[in-house]
N, C-alpha and C positions, 0 to 999 in steps of 0.2 A: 748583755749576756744571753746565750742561747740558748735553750734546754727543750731537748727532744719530748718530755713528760709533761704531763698535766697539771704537775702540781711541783711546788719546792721540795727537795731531799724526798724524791719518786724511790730510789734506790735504798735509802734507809728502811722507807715507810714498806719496803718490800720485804726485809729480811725477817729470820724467824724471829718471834713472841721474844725467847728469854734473854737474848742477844744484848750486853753489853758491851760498849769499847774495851778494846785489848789496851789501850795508852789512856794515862790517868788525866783527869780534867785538864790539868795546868798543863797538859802537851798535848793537847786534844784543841785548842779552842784554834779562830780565827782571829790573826793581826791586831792586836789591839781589843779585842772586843770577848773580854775572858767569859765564862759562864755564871749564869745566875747565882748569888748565894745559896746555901743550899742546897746545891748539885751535889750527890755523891760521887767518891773518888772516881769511877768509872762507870760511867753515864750511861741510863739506859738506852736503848733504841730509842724509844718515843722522847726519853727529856733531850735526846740528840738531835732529832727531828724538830721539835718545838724551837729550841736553840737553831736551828740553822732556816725557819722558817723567819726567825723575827730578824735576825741577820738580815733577811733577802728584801725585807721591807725596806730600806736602803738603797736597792738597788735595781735599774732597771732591766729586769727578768723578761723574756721573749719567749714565754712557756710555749709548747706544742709548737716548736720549730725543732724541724729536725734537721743538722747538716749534713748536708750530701756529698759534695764534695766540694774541695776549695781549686782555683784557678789563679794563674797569675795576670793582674791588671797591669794596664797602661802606669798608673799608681798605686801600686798596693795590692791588692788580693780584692776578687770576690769569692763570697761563700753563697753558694745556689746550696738553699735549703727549701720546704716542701712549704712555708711562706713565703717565696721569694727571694733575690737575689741580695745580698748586702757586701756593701763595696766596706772597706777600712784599708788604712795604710799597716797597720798591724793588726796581727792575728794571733791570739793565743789557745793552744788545744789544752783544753784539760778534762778529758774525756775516760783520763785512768788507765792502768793498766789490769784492771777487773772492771772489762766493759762488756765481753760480749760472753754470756756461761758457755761452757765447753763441755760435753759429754763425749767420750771415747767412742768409737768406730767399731765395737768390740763384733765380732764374728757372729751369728746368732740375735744380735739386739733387736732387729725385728722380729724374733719369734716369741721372745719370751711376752708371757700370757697378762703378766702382773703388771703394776704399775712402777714405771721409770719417772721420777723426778730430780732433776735438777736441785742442788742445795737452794740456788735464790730463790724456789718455788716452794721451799719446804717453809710451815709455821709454825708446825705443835704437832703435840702425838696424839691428837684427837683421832684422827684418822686410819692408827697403826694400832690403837688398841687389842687384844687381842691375836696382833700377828706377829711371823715374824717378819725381821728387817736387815739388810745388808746395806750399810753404808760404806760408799768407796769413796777411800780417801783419808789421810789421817792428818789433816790440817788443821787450821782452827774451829773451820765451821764444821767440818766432819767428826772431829769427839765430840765439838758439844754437843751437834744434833746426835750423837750415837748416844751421852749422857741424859740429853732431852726427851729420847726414847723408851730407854731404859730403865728411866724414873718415871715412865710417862704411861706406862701397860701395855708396850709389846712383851707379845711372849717369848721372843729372843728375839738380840742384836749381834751383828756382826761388825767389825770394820775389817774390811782392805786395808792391808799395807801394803806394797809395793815397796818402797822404800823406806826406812826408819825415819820418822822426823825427829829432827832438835825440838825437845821439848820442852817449854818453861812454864812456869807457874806466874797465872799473872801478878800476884802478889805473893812474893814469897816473907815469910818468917819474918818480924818486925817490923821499921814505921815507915820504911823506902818502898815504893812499889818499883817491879823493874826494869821501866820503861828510862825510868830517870837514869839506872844502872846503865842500861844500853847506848844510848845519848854518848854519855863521854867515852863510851868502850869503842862506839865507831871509829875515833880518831886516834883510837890505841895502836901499837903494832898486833897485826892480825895473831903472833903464836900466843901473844900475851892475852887478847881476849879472849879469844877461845879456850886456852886454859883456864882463867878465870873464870868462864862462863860454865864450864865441863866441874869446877870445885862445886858451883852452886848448884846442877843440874843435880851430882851425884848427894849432896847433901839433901835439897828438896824433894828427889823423887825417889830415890836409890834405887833399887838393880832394877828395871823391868825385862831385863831381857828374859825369864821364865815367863813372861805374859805374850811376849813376840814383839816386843817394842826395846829391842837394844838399842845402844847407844851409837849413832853411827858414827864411822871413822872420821868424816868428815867434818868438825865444828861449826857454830851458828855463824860468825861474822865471812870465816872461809867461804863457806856455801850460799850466804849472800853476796859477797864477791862472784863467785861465780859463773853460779846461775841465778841470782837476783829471788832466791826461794826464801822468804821469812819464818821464823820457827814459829811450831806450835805453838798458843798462848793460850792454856788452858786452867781453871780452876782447881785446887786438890779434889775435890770430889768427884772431878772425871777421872782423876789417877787412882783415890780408889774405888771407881766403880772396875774399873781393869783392873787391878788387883783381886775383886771380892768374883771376876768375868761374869759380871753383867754385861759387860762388854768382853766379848770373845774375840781376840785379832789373828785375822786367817792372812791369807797370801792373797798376792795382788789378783785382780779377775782377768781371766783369759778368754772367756767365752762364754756366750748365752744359748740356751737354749726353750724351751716352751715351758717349762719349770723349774730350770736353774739357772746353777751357774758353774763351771767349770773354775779352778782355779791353779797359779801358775805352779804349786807343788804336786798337781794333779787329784785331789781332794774338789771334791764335790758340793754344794749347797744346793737348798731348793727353799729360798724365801720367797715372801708371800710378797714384798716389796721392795725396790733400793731406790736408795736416797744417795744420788752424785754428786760427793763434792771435791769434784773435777777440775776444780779452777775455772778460769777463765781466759779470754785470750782479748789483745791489746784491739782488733778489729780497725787498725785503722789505712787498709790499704784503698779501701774506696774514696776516704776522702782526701789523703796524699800521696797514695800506692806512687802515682804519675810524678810524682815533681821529683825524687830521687833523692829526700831525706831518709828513707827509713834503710836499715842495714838490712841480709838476708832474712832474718830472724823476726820481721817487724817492726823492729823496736828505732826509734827516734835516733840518729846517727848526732844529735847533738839536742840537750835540755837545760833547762833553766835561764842561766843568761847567755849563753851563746846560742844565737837562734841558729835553726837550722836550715834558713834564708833567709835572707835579707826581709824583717817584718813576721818573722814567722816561727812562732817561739814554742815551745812545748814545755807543760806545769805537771807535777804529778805523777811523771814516768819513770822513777828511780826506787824502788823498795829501800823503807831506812827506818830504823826504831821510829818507836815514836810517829809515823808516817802522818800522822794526819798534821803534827802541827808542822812537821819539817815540809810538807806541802805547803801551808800557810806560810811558812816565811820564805821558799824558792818563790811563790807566787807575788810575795812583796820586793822580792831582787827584780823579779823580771818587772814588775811595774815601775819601778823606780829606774829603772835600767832604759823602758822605754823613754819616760818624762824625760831621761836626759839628750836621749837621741830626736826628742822632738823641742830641745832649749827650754825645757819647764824650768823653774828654780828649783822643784819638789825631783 
């Protein structure tokens, strides 16, 4: 196993302070190998980290390799990475499709005076005490950090919406949390989830549209279909911190200038800070851009167990409830899937 970072679960250990899993322990773990007793339903950052550090003890880890790009062999593939070359007959990427952060090109962004951070950069509102804040973005990492702040002594927040998100609550109302809900709703017919999902959105959260967070036309499983965008999974407390507008939601940003920000209803800001949570983007055309698996778009023209060469597999590139464990078991089809095409028993 290859890993560009210094250390096991580098990207965990990156995210902010309060940051817990959106998907509850029992869909959260790795193949066989469930979480300690005593984990609560949805794992901290750090007991997530710990967990996937004693995981790796297991396994032989090739820390501070970074891969560069892969080539096709006389047999099999090499991967020239910044240790050196390594040959295999198979290759698996799971490199995520939240691999490289993304900040907008916005008009102005090098002028404005204040500081721009990336969400995977942001930890705590040590920093923002006192000020205010424009966080862009209404995803998951974007309310919490907006609630993180909020709660945390800026003297105002903002969010950007741009687009309404599907918003859920990560545990709604009794003893199901709704990750388990999501699970069997993927396999539903889509008008059937989406309604079901729209009865429990409007019962958990009811009207936000007076706050600027309506409900958009388009449903959760719908718009995972097809743009692959997962809904918000958010705690009640960031619902009513929007309601009580400790969290103020403006329109998307248009442009920056040396002390603000322009925005797209034409409305004006001048924060002292923003915090991007921009997404990310899949970044994987340097190391396969060449060999002519990836569609327009980036994205892997074939995952899981149909590789997308001969040897050449891709784990992890699919948005789906639950994501972290439904990676853990594509990642056990494709091992098993290889063992067959190399006449293992297993």
């Amino acid at each position: 196993m290859l890993d560009r970072a210094d250390q096991v679960a580098a990207s965990w250990r990156s995210r902010y302070d309060r940051l817990r899993l959106n998907t509850s322990r029992q869909l959260s773990h790795l193949p066989g190998r469930r979480f300690p007793k005593g984990t609560p339903l949805f794992p901290s950052r750090d007991q997530y980290v710990a967990y996937l550090q004693e995981q790796a003890a297991a396994l032989d880890v090739r820390l501070r390799t970074a891969a560069q790009r892969i080539d096709q062999a006389e047999q099999g593939w090499v991967v020239h990475t910044s240790s050196g070359d390594y040959q295999a007959a198979q290759v698996v990427l799971a490199t995520g499709f939240e691999n490289q952060p993304y900040i907008p090109d916005w008009l102005g962004r090098d002028k404005y005076e204040g500081p721009i951070v990336h969400s995977s950069a942001y930890r705590n509102p040590t920093p923002y005490e006192g000020k205010s804040a424009l966080v862009v973005g209404p995803g998951c990492s974007g309310m919490e950090i907006a609630y993180d702040l909020a709660s945390g002594g800026a003297s105002r927040v903002w969010l950007a919406v741009r687009t309404p998100p599907n918003i859920l609550l990560r545990q709604s109302p009794g003893p199901v949390p709704g990750d388990w809900l999501g699970v069997p709703l993927l396999h539903a017919p889509r008008r059937f989830a989406d309604w079901f999902t729209r009865l429990g959105q409007r019962s958990d959260l009811g009207d936000l549209s007076p706050y600027g967070l309506p409900f958009p036309d388009e449903g959760v499983f719908a718009r995972l279909d097809r743009l692959g965008v997962e809904p918000t999974i958010v705690d009640r407390e960031v619902i009513e911190a929007v309601k009580e507008r400790r969290i103020e939601v403006v329109a998307g940003v248009e442009s920056l200038d040396d002390s603000g920000v322009e925005l797209a209803d034409g409305s004006r800001l001048e924060p002292e800070a923003i915090v991007c949570a921009t997404g990310y983007r899949r970044h994987l055309e340097p190391l396969v851009g060449h060999l002519g698996v990836l569609d327009p778009a980036g994205r892997p023209r074939s995952t899981g167990t149909e590789p997308a060469a001969p040897g050449l597999w891709f784990v992890g590139f699919v948005p789906r409830p639950a994501a972290l464990g439904a990676m853990g078991k594509e990642g056990k089809r494709v091992a098993r899937r290889i063992a067959q095409l190399r006449g293992s028993p297993r």
